[in-house]
MMTF fields as JSON, N, C-alpha, C and O atoms, coordinates in Angstrom:
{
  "mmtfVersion": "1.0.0",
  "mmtfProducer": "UNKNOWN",
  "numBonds": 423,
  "numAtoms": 424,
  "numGroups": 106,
  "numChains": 1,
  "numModels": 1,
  "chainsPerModel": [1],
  "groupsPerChain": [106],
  "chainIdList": ["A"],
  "bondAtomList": [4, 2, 8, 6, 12, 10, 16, 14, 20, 18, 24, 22, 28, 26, 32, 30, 36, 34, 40, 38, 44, 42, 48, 46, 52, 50, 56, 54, 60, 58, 64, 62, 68, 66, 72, 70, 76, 74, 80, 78, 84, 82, 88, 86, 92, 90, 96, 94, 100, 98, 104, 102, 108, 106, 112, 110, 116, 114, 120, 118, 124, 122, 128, 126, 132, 130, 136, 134, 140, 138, 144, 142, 148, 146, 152, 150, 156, 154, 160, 158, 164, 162, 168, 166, 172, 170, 176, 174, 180, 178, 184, 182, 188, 186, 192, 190, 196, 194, 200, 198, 204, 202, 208, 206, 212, 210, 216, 214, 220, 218, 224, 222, 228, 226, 232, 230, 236, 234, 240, 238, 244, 242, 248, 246, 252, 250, 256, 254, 260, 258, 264, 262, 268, 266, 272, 270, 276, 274, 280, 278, 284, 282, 288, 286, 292, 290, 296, 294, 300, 298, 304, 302, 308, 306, 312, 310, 316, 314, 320, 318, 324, 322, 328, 326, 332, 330, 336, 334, 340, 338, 344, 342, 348, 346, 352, 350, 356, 354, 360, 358, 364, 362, 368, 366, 372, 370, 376, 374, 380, 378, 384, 382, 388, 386, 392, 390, 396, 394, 400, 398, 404, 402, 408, 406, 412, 410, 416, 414, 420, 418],
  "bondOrderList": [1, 1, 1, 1, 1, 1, 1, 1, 1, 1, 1, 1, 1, 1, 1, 1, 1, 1, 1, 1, 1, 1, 1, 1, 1, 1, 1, 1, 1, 1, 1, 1, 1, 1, 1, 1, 1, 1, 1, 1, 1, 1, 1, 1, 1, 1, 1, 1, 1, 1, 1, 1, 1, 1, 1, 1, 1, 1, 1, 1, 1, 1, 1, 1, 1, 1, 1, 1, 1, 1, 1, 1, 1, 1, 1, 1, 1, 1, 1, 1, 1, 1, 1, 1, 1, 1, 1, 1, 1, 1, 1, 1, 1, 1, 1, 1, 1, 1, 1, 1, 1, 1, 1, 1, 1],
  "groupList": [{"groupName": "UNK", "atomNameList": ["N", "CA", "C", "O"], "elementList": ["N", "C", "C", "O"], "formalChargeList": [0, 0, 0, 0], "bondAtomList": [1, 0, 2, 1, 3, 2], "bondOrderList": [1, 1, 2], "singleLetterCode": "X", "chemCompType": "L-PEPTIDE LINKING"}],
  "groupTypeList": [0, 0, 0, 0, 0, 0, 0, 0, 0, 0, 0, 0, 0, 0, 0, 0, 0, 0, 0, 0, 0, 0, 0, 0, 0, 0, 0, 0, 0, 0, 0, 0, 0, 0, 0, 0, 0, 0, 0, 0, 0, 0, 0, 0, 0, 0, 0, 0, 0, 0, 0, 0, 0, 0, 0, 0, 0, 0, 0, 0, 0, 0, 0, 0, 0, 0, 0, 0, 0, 0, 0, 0, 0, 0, 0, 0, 0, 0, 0, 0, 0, 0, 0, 0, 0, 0, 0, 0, 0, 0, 0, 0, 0, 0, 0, 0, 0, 0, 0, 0, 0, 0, 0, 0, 0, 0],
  "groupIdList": [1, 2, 3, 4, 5, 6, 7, 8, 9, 10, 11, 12, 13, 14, 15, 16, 17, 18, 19, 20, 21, 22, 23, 24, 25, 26, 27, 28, 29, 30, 31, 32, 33, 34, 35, 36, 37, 38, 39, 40, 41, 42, 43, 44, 45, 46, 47, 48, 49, 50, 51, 52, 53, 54, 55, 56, 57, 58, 59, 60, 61, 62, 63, 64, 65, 66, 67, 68, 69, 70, 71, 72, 73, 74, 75, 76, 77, 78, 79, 80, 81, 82, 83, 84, 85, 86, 87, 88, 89, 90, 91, 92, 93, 94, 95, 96, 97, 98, 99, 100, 101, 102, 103, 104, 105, 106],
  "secStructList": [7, 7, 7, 6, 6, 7, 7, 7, 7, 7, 6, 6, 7, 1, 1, 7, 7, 7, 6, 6, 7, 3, 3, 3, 3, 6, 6, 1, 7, 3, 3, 3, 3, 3, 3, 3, 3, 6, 6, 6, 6, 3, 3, 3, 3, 7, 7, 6, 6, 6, 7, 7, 3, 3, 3, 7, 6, 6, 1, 7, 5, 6, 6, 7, 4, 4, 4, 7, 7, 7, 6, 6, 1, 3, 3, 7, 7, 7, 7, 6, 6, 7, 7, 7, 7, 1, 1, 7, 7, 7, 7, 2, 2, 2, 2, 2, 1, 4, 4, 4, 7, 7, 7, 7, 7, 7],
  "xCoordList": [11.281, 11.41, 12.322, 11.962, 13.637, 14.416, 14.758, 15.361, 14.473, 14.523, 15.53, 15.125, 17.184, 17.819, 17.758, 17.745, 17.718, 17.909, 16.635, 16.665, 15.566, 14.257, 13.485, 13.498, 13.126, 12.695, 11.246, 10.694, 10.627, 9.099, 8.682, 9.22, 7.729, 7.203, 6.255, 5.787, 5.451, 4.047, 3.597, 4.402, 1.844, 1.877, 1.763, 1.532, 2.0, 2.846, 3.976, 4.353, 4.713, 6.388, 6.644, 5.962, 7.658, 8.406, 9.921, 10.835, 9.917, 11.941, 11.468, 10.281, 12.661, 12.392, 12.691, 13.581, 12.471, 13.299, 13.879, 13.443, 15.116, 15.866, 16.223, 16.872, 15.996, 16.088, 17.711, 18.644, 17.852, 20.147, 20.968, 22.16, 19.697, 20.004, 19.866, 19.171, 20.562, 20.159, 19.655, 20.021, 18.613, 17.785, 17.735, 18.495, 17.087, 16.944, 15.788, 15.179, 15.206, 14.05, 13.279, 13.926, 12.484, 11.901, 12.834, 12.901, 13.232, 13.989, 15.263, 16.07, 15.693, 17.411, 17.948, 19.039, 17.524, 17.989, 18.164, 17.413, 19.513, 19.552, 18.628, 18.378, 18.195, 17.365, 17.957, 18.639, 17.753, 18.482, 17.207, 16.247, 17.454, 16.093, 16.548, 17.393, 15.813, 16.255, 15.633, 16.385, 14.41, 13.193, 12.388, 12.446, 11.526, 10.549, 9.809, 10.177, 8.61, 7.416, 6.322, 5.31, 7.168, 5.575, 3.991, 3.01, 4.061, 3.026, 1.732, 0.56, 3.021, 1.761, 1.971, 1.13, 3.163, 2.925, 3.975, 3.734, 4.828, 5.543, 7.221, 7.928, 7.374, 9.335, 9.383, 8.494, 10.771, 11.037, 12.443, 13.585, 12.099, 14.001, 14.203, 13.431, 15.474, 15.817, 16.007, 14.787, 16.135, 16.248, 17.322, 17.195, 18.4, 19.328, 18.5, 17.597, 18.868, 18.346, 17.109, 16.75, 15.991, 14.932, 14.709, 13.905, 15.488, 15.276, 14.379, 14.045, 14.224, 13.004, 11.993, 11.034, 11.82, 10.431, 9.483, 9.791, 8.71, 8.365, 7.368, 6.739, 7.496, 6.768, 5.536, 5.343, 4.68, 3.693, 5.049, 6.057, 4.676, 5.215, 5.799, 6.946, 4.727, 5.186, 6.325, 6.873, 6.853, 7.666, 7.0, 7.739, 5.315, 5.17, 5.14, 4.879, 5.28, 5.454, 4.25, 3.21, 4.167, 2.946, 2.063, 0.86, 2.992, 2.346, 2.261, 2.329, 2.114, 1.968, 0.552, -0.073, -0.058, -1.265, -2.197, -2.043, -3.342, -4.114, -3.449, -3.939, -2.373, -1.758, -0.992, -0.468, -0.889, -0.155, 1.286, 1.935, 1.553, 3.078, 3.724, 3.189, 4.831, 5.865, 7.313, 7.659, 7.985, 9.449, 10.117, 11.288, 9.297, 9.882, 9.89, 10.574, 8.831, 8.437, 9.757, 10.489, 10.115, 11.022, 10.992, 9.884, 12.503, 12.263, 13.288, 14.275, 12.705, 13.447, 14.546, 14.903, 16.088, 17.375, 17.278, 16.358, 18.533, 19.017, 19.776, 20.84, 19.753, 20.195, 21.959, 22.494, 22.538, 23.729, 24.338, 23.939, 25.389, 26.119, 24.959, 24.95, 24.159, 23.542, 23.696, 23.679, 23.913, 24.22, 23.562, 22.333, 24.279, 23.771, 23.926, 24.891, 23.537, 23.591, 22.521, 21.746, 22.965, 22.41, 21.35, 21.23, 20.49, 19.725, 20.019, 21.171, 19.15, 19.213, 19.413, 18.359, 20.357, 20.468, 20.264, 20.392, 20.005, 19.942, 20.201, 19.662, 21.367, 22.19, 20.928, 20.309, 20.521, 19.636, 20.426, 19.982, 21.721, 22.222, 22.88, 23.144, 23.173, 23.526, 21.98, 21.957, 20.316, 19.307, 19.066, 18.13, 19.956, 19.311, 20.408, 20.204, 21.482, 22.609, 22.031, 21.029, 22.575, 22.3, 21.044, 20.058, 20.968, 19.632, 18.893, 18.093, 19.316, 18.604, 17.421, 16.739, 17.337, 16.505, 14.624, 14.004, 14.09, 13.188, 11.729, 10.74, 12.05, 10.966, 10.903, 11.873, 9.948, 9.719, 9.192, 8.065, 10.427, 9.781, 9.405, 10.029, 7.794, 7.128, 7.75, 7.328],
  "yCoordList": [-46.166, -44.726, -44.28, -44.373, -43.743, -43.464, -41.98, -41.63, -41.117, -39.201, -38.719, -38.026, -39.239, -39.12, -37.487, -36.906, -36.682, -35.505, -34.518, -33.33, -35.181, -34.803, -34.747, -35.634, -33.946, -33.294, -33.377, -32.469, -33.696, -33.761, -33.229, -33.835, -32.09, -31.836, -31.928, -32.283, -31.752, -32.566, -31.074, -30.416, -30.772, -30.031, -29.824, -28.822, -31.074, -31.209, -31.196, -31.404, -30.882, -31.045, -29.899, -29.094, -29.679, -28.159, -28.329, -27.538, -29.79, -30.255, -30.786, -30.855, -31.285, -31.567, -32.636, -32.824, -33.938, -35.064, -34.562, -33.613, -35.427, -35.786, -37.053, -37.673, -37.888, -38.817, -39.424, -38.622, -40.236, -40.074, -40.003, -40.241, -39.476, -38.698, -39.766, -40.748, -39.675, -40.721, -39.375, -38.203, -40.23, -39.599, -40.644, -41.601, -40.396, -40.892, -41.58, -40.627, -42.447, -42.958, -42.45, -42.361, -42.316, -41.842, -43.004, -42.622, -44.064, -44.922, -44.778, -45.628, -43.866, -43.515, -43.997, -43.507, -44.933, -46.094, -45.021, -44.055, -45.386, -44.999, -45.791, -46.987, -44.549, -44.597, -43.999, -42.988, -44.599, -43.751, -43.943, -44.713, -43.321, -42.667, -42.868, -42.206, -43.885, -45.143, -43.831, -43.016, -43.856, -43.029, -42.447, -42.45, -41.864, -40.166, -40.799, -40.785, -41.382, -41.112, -40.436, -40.725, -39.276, -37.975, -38.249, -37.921, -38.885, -38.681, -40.182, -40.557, -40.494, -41.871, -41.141, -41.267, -40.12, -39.758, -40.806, -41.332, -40.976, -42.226, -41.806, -41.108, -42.529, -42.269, -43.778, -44.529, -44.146, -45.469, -45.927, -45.554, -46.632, -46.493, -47.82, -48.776, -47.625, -48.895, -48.796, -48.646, -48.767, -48.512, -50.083, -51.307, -49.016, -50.073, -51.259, -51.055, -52.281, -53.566, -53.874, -54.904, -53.057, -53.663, -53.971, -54.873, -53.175, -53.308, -52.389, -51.206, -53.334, -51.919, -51.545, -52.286, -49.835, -49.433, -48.721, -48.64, -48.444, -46.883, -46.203, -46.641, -44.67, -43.636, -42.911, -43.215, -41.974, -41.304, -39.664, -39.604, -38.825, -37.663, -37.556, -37.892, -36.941, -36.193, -36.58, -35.801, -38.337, -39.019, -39.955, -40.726, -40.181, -41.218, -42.983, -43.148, -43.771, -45.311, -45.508, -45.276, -45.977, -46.404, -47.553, -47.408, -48.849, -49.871, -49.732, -50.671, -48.475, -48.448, -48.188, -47.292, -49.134, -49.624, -48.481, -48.105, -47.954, -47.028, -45.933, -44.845, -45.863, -44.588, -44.117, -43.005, -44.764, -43.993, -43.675, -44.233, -42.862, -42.64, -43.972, -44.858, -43.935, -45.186, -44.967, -44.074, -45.733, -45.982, -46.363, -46.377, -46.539, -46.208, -45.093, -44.912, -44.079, -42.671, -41.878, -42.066, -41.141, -40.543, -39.544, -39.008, -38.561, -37.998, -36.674, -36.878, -35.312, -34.416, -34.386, -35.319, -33.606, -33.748, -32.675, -31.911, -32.915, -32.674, -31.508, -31.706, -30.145, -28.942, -29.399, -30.307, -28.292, -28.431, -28.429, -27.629, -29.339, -29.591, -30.078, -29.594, -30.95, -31.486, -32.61, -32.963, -33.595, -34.799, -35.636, -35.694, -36.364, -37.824, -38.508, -38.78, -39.636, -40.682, -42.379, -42.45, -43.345, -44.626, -44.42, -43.445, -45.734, -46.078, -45.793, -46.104, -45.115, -44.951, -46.164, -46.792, -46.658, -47.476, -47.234, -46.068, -48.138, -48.016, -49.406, -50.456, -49.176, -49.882, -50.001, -48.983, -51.372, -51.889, -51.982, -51.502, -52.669, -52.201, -50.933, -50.726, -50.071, -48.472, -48.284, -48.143, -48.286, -47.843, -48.394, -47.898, -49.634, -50.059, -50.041, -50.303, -49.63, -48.992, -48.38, -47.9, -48.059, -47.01, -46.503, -47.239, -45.065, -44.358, -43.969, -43.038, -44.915, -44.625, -45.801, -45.98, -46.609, -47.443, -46.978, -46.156, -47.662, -47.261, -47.6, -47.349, -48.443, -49.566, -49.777, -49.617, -50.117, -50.466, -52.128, -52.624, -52.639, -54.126, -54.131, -53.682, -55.023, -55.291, -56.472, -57.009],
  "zCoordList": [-41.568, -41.638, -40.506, -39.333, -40.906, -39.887, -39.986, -41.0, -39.123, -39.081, -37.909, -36.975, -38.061, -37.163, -37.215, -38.3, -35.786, -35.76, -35.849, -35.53, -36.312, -36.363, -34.624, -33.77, -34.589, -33.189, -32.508, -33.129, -31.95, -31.435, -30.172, -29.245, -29.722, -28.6, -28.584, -29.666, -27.679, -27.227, -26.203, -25.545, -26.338, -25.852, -24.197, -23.52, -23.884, -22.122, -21.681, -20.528, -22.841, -22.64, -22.78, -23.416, -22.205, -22.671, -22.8, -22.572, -23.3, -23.958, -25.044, -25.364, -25.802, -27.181, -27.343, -26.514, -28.141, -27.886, -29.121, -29.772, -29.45, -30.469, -30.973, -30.13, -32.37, -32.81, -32.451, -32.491, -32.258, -31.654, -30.511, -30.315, -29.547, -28.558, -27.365, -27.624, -25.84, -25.139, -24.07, -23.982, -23.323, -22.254, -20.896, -20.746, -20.323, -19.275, -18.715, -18.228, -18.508, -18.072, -16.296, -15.252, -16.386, -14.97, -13.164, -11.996, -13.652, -12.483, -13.008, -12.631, -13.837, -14.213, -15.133, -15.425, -15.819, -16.631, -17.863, -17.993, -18.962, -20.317, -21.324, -21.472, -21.999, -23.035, -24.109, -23.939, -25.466, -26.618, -27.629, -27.609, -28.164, -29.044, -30.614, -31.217, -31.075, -31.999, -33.12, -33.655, -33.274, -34.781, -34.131, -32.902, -34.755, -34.234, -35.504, -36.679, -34.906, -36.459, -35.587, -34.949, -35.95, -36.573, -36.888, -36.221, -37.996, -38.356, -37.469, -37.51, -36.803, -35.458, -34.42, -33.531, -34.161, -32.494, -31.794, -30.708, -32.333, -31.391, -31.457, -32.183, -30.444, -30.126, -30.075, -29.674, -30.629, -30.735, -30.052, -30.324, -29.312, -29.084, -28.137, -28.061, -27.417, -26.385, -24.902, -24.98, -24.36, -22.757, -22.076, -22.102, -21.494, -20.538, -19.805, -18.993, -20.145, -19.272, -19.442, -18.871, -20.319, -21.021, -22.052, -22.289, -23.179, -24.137, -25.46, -25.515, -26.26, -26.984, -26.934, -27.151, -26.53, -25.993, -27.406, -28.595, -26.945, -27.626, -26.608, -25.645, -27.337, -26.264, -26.981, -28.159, -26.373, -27.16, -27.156, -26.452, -27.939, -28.046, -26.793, -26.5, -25.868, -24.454, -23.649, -22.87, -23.92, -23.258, -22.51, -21.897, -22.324, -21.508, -21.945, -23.137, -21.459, -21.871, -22.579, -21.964, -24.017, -24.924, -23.873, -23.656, -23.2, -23.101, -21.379, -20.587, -21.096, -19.496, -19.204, -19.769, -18.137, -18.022, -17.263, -16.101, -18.332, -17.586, -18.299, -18.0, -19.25, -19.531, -18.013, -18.069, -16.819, -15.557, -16.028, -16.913, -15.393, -15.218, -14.759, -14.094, -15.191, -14.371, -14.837, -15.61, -14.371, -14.335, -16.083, -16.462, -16.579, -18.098, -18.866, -19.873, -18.19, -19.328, -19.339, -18.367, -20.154, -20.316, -19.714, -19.709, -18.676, -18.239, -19.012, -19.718, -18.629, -19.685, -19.786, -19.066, -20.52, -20.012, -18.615, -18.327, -17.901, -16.927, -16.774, -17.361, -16.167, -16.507, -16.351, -15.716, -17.26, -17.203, -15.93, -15.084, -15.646, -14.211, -13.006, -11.874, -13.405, -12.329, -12.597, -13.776, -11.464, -10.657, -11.659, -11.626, -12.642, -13.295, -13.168, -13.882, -12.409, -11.864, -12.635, -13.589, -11.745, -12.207, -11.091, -10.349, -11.146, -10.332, -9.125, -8.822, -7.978, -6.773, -5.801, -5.706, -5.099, -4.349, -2.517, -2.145, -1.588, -0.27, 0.316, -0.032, 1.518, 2.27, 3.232, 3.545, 3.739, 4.613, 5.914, 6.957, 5.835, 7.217, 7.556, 8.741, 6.678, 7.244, 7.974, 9.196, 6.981, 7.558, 8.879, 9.506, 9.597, 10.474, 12.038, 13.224, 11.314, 12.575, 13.001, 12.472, 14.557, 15.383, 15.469, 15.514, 15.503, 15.59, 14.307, 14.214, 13.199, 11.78, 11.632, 10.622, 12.961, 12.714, 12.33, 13.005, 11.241, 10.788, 10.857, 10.169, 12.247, 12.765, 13.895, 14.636, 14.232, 15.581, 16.305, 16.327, 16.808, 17.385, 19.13, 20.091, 18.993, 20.023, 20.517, 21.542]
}
């Protein structure tokens, strides 16, 4: 059952997904949004560098343990003209030049 363009909200969401559409995962990663079955409650799709997921309505990860939030749930789109980016990265020796050091040795 494939409902490209067919739409689902959840009553914790206040965005819409779209069947077609790519989104974003909660750690940044692209997600594209494969089918929408309605009538199970599920988003089906793939995610950069993992592969194929699925979601409950709201956007959170089906197979995430405890139902917690994590780094796969989908996160809403991004207002127009704000900063889209990949995964967040950090330089260990910028943090440890000079006076950015973040530790303390005895």
């Amino acid at each position: 059952m494939k409902a490209i363009g067919f739409s689902v909200t959840s009553e914790n969401s206040k965005f819409v997904f779209l069947a077609g559409s790519l989104y974003r995962t909660r750690d940044r990663r692209e997600a594209r949004i494969d089918r929408i079955e309605s009538d199970v409650g599920l988003i089906v799709g793939q995610v950069q560098m993992h592969g194929p997921c699925v979601w409950l309505t709201g956007g959170r990860y089906r197979d995430a343990p405890f139902g917690a939030p994590g780094p796969l749930d989908l996160m809403p789109p991004s207002p127009e003209g704000a900063q889209r980016g990949g995964p967040k990265t950090a330089s260990l020796k910028e943090a440890l030049e000079g006076d950015n050091r973040l530790f303390c040795c005895d």
